[in-house]
ZAMARGU-4260 file (C-alpha; in steps of 0.2 Angstrom, whole numbers, plus 5000, padded with zeros to 4 digits):
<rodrens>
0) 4885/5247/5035 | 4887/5257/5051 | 4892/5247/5066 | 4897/5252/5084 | 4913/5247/5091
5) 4916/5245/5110 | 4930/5237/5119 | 4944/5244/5110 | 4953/5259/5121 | 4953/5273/5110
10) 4955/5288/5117 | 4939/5297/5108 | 4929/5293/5094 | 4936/5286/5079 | 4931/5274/5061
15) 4939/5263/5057 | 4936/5254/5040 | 4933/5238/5037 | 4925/5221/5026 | 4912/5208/5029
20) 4908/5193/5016 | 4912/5208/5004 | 4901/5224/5012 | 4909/5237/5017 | 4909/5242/5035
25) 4912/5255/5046 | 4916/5256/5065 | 4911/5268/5075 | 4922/5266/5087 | 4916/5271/5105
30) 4928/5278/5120 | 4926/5269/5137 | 4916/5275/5150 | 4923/5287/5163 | 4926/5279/5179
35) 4913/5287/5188 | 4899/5277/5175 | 4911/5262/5178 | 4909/5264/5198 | 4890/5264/5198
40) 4884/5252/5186 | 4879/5263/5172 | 4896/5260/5159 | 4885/5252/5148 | 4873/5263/5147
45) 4885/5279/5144 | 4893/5270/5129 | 4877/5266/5121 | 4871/5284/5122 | 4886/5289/5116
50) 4888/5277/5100 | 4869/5281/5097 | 4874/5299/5096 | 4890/5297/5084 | 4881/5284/5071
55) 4869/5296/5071 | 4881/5310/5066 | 4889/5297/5054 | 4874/5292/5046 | 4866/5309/5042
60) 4885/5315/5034 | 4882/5302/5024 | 4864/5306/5019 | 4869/5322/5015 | 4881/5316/5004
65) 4870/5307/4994 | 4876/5289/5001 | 4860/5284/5009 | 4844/5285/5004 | 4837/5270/5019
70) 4843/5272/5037 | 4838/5255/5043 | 4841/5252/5067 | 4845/5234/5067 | 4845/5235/5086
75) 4840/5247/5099 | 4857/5260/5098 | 4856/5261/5079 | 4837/5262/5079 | 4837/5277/5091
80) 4854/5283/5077 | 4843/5281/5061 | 4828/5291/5068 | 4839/5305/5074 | 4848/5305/5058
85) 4835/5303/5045 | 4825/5319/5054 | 4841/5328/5054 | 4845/5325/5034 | 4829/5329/5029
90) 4828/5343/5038 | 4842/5352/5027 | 4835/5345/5013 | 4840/5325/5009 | 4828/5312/5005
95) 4830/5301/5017 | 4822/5287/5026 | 4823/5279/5043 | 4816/5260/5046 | 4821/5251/5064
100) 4820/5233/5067 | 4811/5226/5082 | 4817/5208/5088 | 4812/5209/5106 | 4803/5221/5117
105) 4817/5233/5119 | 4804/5246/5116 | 4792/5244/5129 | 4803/5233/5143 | 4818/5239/5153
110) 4825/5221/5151 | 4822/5218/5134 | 4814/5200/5138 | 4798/5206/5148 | 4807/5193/5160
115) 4813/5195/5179 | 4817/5184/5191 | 4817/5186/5211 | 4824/5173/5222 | 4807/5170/5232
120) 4797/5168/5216 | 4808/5159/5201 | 4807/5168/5185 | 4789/5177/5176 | 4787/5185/5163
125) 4778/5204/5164 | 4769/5208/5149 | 4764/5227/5154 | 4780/5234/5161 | 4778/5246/5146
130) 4767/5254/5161 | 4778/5258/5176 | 4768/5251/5188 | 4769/5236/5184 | 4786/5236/5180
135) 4789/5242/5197 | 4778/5229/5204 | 4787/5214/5193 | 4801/5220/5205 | 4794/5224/5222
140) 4777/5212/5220 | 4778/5198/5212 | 4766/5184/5212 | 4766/5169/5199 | 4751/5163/5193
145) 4747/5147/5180 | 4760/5138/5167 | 4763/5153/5160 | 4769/5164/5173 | 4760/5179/5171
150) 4762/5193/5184 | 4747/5196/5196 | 4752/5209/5210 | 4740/5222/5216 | 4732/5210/5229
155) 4751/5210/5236 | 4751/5230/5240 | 4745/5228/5258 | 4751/5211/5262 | 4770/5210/5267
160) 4774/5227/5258 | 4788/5232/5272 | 4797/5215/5269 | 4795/5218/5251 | 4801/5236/5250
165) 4818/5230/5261 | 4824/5216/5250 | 4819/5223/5234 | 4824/5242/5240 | 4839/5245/5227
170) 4830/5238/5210 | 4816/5249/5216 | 4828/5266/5216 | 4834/5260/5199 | 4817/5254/5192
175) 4810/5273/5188 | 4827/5280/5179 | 4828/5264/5169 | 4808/5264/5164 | 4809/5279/5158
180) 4825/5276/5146 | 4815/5264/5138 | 4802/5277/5136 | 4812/5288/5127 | 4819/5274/5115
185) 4802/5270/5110 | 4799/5286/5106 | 4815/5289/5097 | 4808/5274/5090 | 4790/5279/5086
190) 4797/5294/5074 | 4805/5283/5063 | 4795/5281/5046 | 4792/5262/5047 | 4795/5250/5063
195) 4797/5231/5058 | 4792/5219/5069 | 4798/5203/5068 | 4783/5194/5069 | 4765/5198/5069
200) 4765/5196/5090 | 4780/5207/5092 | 4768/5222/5079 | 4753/5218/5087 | 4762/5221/5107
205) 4771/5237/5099 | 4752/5241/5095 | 4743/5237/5108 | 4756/5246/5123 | 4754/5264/5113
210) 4771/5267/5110 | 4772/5270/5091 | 4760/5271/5077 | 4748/5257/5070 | 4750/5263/5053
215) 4770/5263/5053 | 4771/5246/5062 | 4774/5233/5048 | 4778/5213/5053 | 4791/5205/5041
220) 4802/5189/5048 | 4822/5187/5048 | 4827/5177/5036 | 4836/5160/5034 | 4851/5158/5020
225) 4845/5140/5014 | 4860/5137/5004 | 4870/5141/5018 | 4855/5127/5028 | 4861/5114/5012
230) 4880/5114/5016 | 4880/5113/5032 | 4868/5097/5032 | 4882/5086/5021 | 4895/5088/5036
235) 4901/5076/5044 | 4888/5068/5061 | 4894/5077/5073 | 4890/5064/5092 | 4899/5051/5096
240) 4884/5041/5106 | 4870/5045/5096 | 4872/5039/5077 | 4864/5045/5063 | 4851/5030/5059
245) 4846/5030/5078 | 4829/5037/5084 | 4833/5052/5096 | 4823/5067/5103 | 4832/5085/5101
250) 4828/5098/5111 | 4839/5116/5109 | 4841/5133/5120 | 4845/5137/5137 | 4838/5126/5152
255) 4827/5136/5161 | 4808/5138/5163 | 4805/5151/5152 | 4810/5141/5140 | 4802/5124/5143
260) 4815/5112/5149 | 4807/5108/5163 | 4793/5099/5152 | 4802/5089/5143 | 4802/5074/5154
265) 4783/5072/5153 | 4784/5072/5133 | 4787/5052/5140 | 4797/5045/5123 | 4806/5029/5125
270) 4821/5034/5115 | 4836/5047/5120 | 4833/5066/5121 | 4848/5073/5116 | 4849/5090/5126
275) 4860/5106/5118 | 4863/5122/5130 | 4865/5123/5148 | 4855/5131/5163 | 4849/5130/5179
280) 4834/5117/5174 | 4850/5103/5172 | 4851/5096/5187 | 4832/5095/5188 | 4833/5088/5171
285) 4847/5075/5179 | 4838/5070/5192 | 4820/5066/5183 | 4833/5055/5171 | 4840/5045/5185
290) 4823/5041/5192 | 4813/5038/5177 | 4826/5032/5165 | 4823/5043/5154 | 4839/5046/5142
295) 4846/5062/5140 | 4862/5065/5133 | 4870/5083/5139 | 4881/5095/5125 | 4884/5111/5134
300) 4886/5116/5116 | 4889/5114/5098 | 4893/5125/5085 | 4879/5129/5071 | 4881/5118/5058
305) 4882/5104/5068 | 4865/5107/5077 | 4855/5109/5059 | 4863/5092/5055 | 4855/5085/5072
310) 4839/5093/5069 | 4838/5086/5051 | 4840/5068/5059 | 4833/5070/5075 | 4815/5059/5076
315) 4805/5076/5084 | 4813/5094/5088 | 4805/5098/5105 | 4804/5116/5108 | 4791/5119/5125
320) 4796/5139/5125 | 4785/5144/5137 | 4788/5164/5135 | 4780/5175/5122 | 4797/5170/5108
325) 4798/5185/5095 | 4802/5176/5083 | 4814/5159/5088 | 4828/5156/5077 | 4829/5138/5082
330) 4812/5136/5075 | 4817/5145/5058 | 4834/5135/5056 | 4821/5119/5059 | 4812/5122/5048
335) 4826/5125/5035 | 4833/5109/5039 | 4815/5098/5038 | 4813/5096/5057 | 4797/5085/5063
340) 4793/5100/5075 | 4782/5102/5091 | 4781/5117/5097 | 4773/5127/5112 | 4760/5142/5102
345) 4767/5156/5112 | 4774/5173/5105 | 4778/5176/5087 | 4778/5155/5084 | 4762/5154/5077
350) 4771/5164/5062 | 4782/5150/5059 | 4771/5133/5064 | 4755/5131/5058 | 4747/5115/5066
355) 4747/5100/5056 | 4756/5108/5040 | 4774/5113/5046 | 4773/5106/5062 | 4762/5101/5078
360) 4757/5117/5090 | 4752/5114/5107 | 4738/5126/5117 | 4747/5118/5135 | 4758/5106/5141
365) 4745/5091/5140 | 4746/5093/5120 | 4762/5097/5118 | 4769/5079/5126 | 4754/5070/5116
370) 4759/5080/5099 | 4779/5072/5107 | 4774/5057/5106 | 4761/5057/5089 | 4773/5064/5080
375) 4789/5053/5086 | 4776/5038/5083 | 4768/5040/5068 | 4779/5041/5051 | 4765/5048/5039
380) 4763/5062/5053 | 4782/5063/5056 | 4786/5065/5036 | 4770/5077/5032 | 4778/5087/5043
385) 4794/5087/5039 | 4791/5092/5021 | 4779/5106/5029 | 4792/5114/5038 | 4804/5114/5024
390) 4793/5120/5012 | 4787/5134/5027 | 4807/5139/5026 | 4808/5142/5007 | 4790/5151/5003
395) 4790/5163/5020 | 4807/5164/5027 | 4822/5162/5013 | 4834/5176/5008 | 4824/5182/4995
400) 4806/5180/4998 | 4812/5192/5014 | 4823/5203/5007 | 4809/5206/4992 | 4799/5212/5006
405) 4810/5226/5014 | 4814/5231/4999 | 4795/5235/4994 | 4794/5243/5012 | 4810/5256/5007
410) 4801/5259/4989 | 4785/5263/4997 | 4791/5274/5010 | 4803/5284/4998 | 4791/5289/4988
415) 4784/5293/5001 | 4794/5306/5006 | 4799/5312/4988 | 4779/5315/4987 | 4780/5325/5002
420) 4798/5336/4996 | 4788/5340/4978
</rodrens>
């Protein structure tokens, strides 16, 4: 395993050796950035260019060497590394692969996430910027429409552009140079032999912007250790005013918008919500408590472990994600842990829930607080789908039922290219 190293003030590139749970590792590690990248904003950016160039050096030495035979970008630096590297071994006569890993929209949106936020608006979510224009608008024009959020804003050109153009003036100078970084990662991207997205939403939005071929595009989930899922359940409960045997809602993930918080008052239960993670939809999420009764208990956080045993117990797992998820973790770990589930169908979700069998899957906020309240209500309904979801966990998204799956990819596409040498 290849792993860039940053933070550590070495003087130039150097590896450094190393272990994890038994795999051999090796750092790249990556110099810092020279003051003048510091002084403007773009340290960052330097050392990523630069770790993407020395793990692809390091990776094609070893395909040359005969040590590698699949170069597999986890992540937008090595993705960029393992395309750069499989072309360059191949081209001196290695057979060698390269397969990247998609897990948000690093290839088709500057900020990853598809969302912005601007102080007049709140935050929205652009699902074009892979097209400047709108990129460019999401920061100068934004208008927010529906639940959703989507961006509307060519009806804005004309109306209040000099106002616009002031206050948004320096994300505008950045907004070309960054869009176009992007572009070329997606085309580093697009020459690798297989791209994996991590749901069907995230292959299908690869597809439709353009940006790399249908026919390498290939949608296989991440993967949950369920043995490591069993262990941590038999811990000990880990809140000290919520008991095990009590009727309590769960709701994970960072309180904002985007994802949901704010809808879980009208989910209406008349039992406790028990609220993990922070953000700025607290203090709304405080107030509507105080003036409705409703019961939400705060945990800024908790470690791992400790949220799978509250999702195993807790009556329903809300999650009211209202931007496209690739593919949410939170969802997968619930399921591993037998959740009763009731989700918002948006992004790569539908690959996990499907409604009434691992959990219940809202259209719109309306059915999400009924399917809160069905489901917290009625216990056929509430153990169906708690059986669902484990049994979702075990035949699509355990260790092995994922890992038989890359490994088919890396047989195909190395024969593949051994056709190809002979």
């Amino acid at each position: 395993m290849l792993r860039p190293g940053y933070g550590e003030n070495v003087p130039r590139p150097a590896l450094r050796a190393d272990t994890y749970e038994g795999m051999s590792v090796e750092w790249v590690l990556v110099p810092p950035a020279p003051r003048w990248a510091q002084k403007v904003g773009l340290a960052k950016a330097w050392q990523e260019r630069v770790a993407r160039r020395l793990l692809a050096k390091r990776a094609c030495k070893l395909a040359m060497m005969g040590k590698a035979d699949v170069l597999h970008g986890q992540h937008k630096v090595s993705a960029g590394a393992a395309s750069i590297a499989a072309r360059g071994a191949r081209a001196r006569g290695a057979k060698v692969v390269s397969v990247a890993t998609v897990r948000d929209y690093w290839p088709l949106c500057p900020v990853s996430t598809r969302l912005f936020t601007v102080p007049s608006v709140g935050t929205f979510e652009c699902r074009e910027c892979h097209k400047f224009w709108h990129y460019a608008g999401a920061l100068v024009f934004p208008l927010r429409l529906g639940p959703m959020q989507k961006l509307y804003w060519p009806s804005l050109f004309f109306s209040g552009l000099r106002k616009a153009l002031k206050v948004r003036a320096v994300h505008l100078a950045f907004a070309l140079p960054r869009w176009l970084a992007t572009l070329a990662n997606s085309r580093l991207l697009a020459q690798c032999d297989a791209v994996v997205g991590v749901s069907r939403y995230v292959r299908d939005e690869l597809a439709m912007s353009g940006r790399v071929e249908g026919t390498k595009l290939h949608s296989i989930p991440n993967l949950v250790h369920l043995p490591s899922v069993e262990r941590a359940l038999s811990g000990a409960w880990p809140l000290s005013d919520v008991s095990q045997q009590d009727d309590f809602a769960l709701f994970v993930g960072k309180l904002d918008e985007n994802k949901g918080a704010d809808m879980l008052p009208v989910t209406n239960l008349h039992m406790p919500i028990v609220v993990v993670g922070d953000g700025p939809e607290k203090k709304y999420l405080e107030i509507e408590g105080e003036g409705s009764s409703i019961d939400f208990r705060f945990y800024d956080w908790l470690d791992n472990d400790a949220i799978l045993r509250l999702m195993r117990a807790a009556r329903v797992l809300l999650f009211p994600s209202a931007w496209q998820e690739p593919l949410s973790r939170v969802l997968l770990e619930g399921c591993a842990a037998g959740a009763a589930i009731v989700a918002l169908n948006t992004g790569g979700t539908a690959d996990i829930i499907t409604h009434g069998e691992s959990g219940w899957l809202a259209v719109d906020e309306a059915g999400f607080a009924e399917g809160a309240r069905l489901v917290a209500k009625d216990d056929a309904l509430n153990r169906h789908l708690r059986e669902g979801a484990r049994k979702r966990a075990e035949t699509g998204f355990a260790a092995p039922v994922v890992s038989a799956q890359i490994e088919a990819l890396y047989a195909s596409l190395l024969d593949d290219v051994g056709g190809r040498a002979s």
